[in-house]
C-alpha positions in Angstrom: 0.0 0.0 0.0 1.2 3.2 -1.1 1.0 6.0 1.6 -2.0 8.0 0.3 -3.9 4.6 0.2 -3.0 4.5 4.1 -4.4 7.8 4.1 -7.4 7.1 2.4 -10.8 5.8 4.4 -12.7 2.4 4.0 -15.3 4.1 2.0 -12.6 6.0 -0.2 -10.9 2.5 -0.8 -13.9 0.7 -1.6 -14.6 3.3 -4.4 -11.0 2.9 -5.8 -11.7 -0.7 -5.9 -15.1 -0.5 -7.2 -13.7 2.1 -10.3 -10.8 -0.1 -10.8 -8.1 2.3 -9.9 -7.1 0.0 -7.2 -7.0 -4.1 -7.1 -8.0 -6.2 -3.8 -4.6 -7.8 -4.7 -2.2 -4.8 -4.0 -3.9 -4.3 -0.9 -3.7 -7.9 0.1 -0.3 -7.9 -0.8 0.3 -4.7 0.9 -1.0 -5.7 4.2 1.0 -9.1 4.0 4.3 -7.9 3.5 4.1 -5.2 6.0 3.3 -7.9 8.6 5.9 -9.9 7.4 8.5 -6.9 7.6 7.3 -5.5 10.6 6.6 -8.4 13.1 8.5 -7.2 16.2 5.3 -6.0 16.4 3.9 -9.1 17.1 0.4 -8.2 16.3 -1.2 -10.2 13.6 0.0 -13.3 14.8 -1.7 -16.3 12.9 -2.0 -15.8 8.9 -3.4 -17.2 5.8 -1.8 -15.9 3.2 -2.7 -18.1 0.3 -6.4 -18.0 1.4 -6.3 -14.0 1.4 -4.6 -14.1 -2.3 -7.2 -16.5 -3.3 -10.0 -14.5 -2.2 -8.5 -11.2 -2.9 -8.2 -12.7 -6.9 -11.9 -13.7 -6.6 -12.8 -10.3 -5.3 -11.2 -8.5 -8.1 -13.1 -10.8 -10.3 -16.1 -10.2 -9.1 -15.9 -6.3 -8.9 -14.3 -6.2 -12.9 -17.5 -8.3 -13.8 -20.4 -7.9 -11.8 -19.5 -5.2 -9.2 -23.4 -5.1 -8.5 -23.5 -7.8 -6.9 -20.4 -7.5 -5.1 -20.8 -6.8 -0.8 -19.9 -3.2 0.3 -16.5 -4.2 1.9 -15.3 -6.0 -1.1 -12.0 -6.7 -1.9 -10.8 -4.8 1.5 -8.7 -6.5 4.0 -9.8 -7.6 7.3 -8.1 -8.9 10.4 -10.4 -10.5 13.4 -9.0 -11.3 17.0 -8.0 -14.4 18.2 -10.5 -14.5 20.1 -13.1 -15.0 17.1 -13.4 -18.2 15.6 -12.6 -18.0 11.9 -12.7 -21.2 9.8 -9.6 -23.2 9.8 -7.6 -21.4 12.8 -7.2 -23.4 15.9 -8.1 -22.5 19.6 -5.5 -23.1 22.4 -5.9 -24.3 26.1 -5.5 -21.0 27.2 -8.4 -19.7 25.6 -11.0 -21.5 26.8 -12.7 -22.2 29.8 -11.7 -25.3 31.9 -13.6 -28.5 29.8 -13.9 -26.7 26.7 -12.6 -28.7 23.6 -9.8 -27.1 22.4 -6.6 -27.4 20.0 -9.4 -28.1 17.4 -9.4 -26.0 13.9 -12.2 -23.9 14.2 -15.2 -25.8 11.1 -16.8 -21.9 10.9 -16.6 -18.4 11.2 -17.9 -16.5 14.5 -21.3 -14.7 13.8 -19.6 -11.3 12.8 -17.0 -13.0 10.7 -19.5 -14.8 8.4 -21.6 -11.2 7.8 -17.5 -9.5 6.9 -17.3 -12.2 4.7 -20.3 -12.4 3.3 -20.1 -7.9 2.6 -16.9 -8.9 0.7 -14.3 -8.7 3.4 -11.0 -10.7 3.2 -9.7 -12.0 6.4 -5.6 -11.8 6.7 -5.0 -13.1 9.5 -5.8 -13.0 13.6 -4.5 -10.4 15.9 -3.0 -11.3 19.2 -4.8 -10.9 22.8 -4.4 -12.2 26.1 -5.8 -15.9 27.4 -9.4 -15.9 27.6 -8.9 -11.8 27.1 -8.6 -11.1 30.4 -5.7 -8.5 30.8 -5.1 -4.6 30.0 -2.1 -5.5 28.4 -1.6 -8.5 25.5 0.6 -11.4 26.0 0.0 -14.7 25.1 1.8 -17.9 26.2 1.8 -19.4 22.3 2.6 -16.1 20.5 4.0 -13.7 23.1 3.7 -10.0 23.8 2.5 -7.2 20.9 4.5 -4.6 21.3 3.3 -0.4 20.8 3.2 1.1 17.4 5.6 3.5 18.8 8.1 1.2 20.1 8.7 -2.1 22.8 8.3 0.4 26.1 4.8 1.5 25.6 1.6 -1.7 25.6 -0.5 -1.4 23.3 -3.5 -2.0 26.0 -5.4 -5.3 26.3 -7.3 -7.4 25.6 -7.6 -5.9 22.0 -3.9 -4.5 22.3 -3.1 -6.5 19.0 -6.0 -5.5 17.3 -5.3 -1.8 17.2 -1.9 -2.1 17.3 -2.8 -3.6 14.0 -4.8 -0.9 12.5 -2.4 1.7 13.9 0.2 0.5 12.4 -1.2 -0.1 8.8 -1.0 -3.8 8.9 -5.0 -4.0 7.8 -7.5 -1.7 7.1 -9.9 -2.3 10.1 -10.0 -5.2 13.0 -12.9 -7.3 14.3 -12.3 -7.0 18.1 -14.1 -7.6 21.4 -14.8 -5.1 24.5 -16.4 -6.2 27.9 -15.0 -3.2 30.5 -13.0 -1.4 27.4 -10.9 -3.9 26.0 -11.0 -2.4 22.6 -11.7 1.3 23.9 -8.5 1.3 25.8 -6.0 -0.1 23.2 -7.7 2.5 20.8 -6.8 5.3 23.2 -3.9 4.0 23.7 -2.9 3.3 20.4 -4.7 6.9 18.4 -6.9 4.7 16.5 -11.3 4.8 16.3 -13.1 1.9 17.9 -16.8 1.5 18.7 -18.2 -0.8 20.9 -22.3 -0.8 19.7 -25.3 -1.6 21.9 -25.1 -4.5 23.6 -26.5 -7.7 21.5 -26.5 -5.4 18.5 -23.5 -7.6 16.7 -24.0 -11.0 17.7 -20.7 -12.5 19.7 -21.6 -16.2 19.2 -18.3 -17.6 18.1 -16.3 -15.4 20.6 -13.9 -17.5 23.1 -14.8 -17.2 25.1 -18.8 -15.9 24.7 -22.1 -17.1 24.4 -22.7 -21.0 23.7 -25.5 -20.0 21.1 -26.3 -17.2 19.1 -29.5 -16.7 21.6 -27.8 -16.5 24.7 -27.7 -13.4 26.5 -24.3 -11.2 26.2 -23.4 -10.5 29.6 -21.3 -7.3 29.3 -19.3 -8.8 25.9 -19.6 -7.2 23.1 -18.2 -7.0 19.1 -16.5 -4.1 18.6 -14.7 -2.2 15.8 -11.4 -0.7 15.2 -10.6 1.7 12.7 -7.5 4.7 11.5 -10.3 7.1 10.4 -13.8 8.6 12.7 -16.1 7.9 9.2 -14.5 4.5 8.6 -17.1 3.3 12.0 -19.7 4.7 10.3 -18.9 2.8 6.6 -18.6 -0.3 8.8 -21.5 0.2 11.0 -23.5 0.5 7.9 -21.8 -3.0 6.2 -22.6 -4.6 9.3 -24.7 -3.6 12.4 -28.8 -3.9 12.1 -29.0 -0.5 10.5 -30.9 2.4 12.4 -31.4 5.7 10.8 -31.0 9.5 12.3 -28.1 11.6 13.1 -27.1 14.2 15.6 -30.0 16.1 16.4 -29.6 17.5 20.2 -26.8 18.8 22.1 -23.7 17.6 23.5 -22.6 17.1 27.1 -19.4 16.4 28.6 -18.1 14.7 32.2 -14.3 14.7 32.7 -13.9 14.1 36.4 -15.2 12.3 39.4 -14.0 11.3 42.8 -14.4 7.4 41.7 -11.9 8.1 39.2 -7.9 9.8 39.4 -6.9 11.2 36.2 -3.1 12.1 35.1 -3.0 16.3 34.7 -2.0 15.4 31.1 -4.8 13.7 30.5 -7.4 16.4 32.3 -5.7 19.2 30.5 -5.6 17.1 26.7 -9.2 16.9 27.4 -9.9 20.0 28.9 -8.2 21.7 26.2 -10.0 19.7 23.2 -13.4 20.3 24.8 -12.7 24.2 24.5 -11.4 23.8 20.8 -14.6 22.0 20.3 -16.9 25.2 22.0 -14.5 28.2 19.6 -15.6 25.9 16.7 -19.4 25.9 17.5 -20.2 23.3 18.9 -22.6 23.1 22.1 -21.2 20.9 25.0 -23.0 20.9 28.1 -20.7 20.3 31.2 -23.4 17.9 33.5 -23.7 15.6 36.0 -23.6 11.9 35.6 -26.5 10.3 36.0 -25.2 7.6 37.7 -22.4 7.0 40.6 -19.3 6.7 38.6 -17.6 4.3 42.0 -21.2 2.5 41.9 -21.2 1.4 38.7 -17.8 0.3 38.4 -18.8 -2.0 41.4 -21.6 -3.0 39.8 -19.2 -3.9 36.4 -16.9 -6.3 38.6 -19.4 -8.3 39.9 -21.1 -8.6 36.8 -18.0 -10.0 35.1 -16.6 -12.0 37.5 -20.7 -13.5 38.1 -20.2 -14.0 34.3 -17.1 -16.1 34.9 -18.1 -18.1 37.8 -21.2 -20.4 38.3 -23.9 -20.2 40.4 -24.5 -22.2 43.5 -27.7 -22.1 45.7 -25.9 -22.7 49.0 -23.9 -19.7 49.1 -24.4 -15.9 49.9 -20.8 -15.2 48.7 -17.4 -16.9 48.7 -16.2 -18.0 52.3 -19.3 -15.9 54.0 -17.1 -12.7 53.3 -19.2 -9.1 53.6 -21.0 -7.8 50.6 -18.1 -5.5 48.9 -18.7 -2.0 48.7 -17.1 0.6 46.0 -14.0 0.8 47.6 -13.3 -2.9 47.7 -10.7 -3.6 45.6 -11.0 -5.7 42.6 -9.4 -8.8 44.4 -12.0 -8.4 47.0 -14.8 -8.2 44.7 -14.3 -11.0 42.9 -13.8 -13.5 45.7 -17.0 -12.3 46.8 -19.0 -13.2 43.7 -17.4 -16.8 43.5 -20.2 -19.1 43.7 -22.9 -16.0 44.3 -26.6 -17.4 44.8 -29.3 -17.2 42.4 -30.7 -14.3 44.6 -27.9 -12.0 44.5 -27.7 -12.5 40.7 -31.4 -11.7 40.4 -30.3 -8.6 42.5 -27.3 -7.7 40.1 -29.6 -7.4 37.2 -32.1 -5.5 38.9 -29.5 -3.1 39.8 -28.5 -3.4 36.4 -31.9 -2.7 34.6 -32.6 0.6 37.0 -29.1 2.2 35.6 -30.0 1.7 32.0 -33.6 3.4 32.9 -31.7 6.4 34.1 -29.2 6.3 30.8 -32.4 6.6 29.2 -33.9 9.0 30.5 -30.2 11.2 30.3 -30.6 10.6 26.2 -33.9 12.1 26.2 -32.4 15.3 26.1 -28.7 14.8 24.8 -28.0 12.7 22.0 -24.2 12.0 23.0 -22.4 12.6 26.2 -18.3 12.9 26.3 -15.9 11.3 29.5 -12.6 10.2 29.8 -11.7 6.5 28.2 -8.9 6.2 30.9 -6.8 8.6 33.4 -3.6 7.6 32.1 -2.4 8.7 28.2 -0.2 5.5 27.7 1.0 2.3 29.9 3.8 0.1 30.5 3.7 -3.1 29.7 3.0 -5.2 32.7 4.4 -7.7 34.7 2.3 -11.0 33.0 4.2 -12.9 36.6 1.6 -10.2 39.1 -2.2 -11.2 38.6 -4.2 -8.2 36.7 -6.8 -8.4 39.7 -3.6 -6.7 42.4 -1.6 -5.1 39.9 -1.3 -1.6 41.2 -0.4 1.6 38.6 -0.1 5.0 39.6 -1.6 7.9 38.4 -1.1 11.5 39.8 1.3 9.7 42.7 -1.0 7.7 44.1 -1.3 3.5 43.6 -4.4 2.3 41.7 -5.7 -0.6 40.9 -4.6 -1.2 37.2 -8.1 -2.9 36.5 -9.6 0.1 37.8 -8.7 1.7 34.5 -12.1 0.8 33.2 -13.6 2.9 35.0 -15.0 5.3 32.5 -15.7 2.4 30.1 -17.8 0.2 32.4 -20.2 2.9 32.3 -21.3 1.8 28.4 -20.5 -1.9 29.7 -23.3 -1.8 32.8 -25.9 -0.3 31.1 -25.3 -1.7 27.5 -24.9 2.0 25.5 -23.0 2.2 22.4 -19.5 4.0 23.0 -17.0 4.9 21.0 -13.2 6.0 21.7 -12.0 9.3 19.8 -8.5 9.8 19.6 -7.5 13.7 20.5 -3.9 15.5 20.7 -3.2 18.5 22.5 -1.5 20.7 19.8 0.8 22.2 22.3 2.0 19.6 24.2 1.8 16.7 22.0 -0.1 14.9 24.8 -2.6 12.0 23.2 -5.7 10.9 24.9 -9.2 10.2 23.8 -12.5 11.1 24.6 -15.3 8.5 25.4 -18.4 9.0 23.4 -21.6 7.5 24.3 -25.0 7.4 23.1 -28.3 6.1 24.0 -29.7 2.3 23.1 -30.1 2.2 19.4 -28.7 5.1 18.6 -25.1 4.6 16.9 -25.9 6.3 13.9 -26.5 9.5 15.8 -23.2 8.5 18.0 -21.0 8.0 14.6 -22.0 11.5 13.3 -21.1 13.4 16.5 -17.4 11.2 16.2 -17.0 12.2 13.0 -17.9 16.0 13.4 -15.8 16.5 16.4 -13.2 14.6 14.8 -13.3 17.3 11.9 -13.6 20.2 14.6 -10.6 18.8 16.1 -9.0 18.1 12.8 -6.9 14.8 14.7 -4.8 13.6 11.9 -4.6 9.4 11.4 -2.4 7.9 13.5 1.3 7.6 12.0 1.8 4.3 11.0 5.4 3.5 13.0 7.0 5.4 15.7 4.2 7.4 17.1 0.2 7.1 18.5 
């Protein structure tokens, strides 16, 4: 790929190939050779090359000879978590729940894979993430750690670290990635890429490892997600592949930055801070508000529903060992040895809880149609120690030790109540400093999400990230 085509959005590409100014072969090609040059990153770490050529020659046959009937992502290159199954890749031990089969080539293609295939996508390969994608950073035992864009001392975030690490660095034109608690809105901050993470349900995760046993079975907090260098290539792909909903932008714009339940680095604040005010001299109404909901509350509330989620249930107990109902300052250790083995009752209880924040999320859209917070406190991470569990690893912020899980924070407040979000990458012009806000939108409502990304974006005028050596 030449740089202008790196340059170039989904929808931009897809016309080129559609015109035939461009082949599905030279991007292919493209993608597969910067892989192959660049894989200190380590971040596409399975591959099919022959079955990408293949379909990339069918492709280009199909748009030089009936381009009617070919798919609205035809001919562009795709690459899909690890965590997805995708026809012919295998699943390790350390993906899957204990007495899952495993070490088995996957005989089809997750949910969301089949529909990318089906609109003409061409899948590459499989990006790296964490056992069972359950860490802020990504390291696997089989393929080893993904490294930052910008270079080995930076992570590229987790679980979807090799995802956009991925897009970031040119090596396809979007990923197919996961989020429960931010796992692909984190390594898109991180990162400087676009990734949305739609209603809950509204992609279906059956085929995700691990995920729901049948295409009916209720989410929990997991969701498909999409990662992407450019704000309008979410929209080109929600389009391809969500359930469609129409209407923009209509109503105003608020914005949340702080809360006690959440430290936040002064780089961060001020990139924010300073973005939000670009964003006001260029027109646009924000509305500083309240949060509806109790930021410290509902990442409690996030906790036990994951680690609930993880554990079954068992009608004898009350909570692991008799140990006291946590409250918001328990830490995440705490928590979840609490919810090991939690009674039918208390899960009743955790979805009650869990329906009466979504009523007040609903209630907060009635009168704005997006609402902008933090993705995380911190503008970039370390890579961790994989030898300290993720549940006591401590990182600190503003001089004081946090919790490292506590990071998603800000994102378990789409995760609880099942809201579309999206992360939006932003630079301070002076400093140089990169964060990203969090965009969120009522149920239903991405379309209207998308075009507030995407005119902010252009308000802020973010370039794409650079494709080696920066985020």
């Amino acid at each position: 790929m030449s740089v202008a085509l790196e340059d170039a959005t989904l929808a931009v590409l897809a016309s080129r190939l559609r015109s035939g100014h461009l082949r599905s072969a030279e991007l292919v090609e493209g993608c597969l050779a910067r892989i192959e040059s660049e894989r200190d990153l380590n971040a596409v770490v399975e591959r099919d090359a022959g079955g990408a050529r293949r379909a990339a020659r069918e492709a280009d046959r199909l748009l030089r000879t009936d381009a009617a009937a070919a798919g609205p992502l035809c001919g562009l290159p795709v690459t899909v978590k690890r965590t997805f199954e995708v026809l012919g890749y295998p699943h390790l031990e350390q993906d899957v729940a204990p007495g899952t089969e495993f070490g088995r080539p996957a005989t089809r293609d997750a949910a969301v894979v089949a529909a990318a295939r089906t609109a003409g996508a061409i899948v590459v390969g499989r990006t790296n993430a964490p056992p069972r994608a359950a860490d802020i950073d990504t390291w696997h035992p089989a393929f080893g750690r993904t490294t930052h864009p910008a270079g080995p001392g930076l992570s590229p975030g987790g679980s979807s670290g090799g995802s956009a690490a991925a897009v970031a660095a040119g090596h396809t034109t979007f990923d197919i990635a996961s989020d429960d608690a931010g796992s692909a809105r984190i390594p898109a901050q991180l990162c400087g890429v676009y990734a949305l993470r739609p209603t809950l349900g509204a992609i279906s995760a059956f085929g995700h490892v691990p995920g729901p046993l049948t295409d009916a079975e209720a989410p929990g907090t997991l969701c498909v997600s999409l990662i992407t260098r450019h704000a309008a290539d979410l929209g080109f792909l929600w389009r391809a592949l969500g359930p469609g909903a129409a209407g923009g932008a209509s109503g105003p714009v608020a914005v949340v930055l702080t809360d006690r339940g959440a430290p936040m680095s002064p780089a961060v604040g001020e990139t924010l801070r300073a973005a939000v005010a670009r964003l006001r001299s260029a027109g646009h109404r924000i509305d500083d508000v309240d949060l509806p909901v109790d930021l410290a509350e509902n990442w409690l509330l996030c906790q036990q529903l994951l680690y609930t989620d993880e554990n079954p249930a068992d009608d004898d107990l009350e909570g692991a060992h008799g140990l006291p109902e946590p409250t918001s300052d328990a830490t995440p250790i705490e928590i979840a040895w609490w919810c090991a083995g939690l009674s039918p009752r208390r899960r009743h209880g955790l979805r009650c809880a869990r329906a009466a924040l979504r009523a007040r999320w609903q209630q907060f859209f009635a009168g704005y149609t997006a609402l902008l917070t933090p993705v995380m406190g911190l503008a970039a991470l370390a890579p961790r120690n994989r030898r300290v569990p993720l549940l006591v690893d401590d990182v600190v912020i503003d001089g004081a030790d946090v919790p490292t899980f506590s990071l998603s924070v800000w994102c378990a407040l789409a995760s609880v109540a099942g809201l579309p979000a999206a992360t939006m990458p932003v630079r301070d012009p002076v400093t140089g400093t990169a964060a990203a806000f969090q965009v969120l939108a009522g149920h239903g409502r991405e379309a209207a999400l998308l075009d507030v990304v995407e005119r902010l974006s252009a308000a802020l005028a973010d370039p794409a990230p650079s494709r080696r050596g920066g985020s």
